[in-house]
N, C-alpha and C positions, 0 to 999 in steps of 0.2 A: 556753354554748350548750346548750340542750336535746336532748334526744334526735330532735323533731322538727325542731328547726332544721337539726338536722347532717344528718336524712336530705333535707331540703329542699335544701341545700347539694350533699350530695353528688348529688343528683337534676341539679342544672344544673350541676355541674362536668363529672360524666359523660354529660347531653347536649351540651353544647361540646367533650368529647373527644371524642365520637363525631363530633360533625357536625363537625369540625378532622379527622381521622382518614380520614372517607371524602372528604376535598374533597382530604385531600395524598397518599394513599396511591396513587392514579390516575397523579400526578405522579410522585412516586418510580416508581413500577412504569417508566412511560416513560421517566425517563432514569436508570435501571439498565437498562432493557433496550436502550438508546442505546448508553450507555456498552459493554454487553459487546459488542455487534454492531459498534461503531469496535474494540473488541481485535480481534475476530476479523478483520475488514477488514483491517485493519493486517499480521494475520500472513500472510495472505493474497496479500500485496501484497509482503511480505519473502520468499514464498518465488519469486514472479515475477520478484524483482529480485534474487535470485540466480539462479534461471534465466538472465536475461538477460547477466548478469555470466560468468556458466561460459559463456556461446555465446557471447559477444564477446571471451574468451579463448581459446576455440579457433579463432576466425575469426581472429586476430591471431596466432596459432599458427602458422598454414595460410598465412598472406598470407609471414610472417616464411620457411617452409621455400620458395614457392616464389618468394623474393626469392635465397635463398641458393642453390638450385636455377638459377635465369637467370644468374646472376653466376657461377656454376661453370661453367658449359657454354656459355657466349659468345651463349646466346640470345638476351639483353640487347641483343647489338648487333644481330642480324636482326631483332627487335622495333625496334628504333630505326631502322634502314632502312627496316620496310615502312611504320612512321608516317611519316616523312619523305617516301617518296615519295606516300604518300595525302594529306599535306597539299599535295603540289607540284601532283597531280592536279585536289585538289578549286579551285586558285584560278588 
């Protein structure tokens, strides 16, 4: 191959890369910048759902002290009378 073949050669290798280059580069750009924006979503979304997790332990907490609370103090049963008599009322 001559010196101008090869500059001929590299003339269309290098516009196919270029014009390849700027038709995929667009694309990558968009799903990298996809991809990072689901990471960050995702941590996002883990720190919510331990949020959610720590308050519905202390709400199970708090149900649990004032179950052992009524059952100590006999509350449990005037609780159970005054339902009893609001369902005698309501029928």
């Amino acid at each position: 191959m001559t010196g101008v073949e090869a500059a001929v050669v590299s003339a269309i290798v290098s516009g196919i890369l270029k014009n390849v280059g700027n038709k995929l580069a667009p694309q990558l750009i968009k799903k990298y910048s996809s991809i990072v924006g689901v990471k960050k979503d995702l941590q996002e979304l883990q720190v919510i759902v331990e949020e959610i997790n720590s308050r519905l332990e202390r709400a199970g907490d708090h149900a649990r002290g004032v179950m052992h609370h009524l059952i100590g103090s006999n509350s449990w049963k005037m609780l159970l009378t005054l339902l009893m008599m609001l369902s005698m009322s309501s029928s």
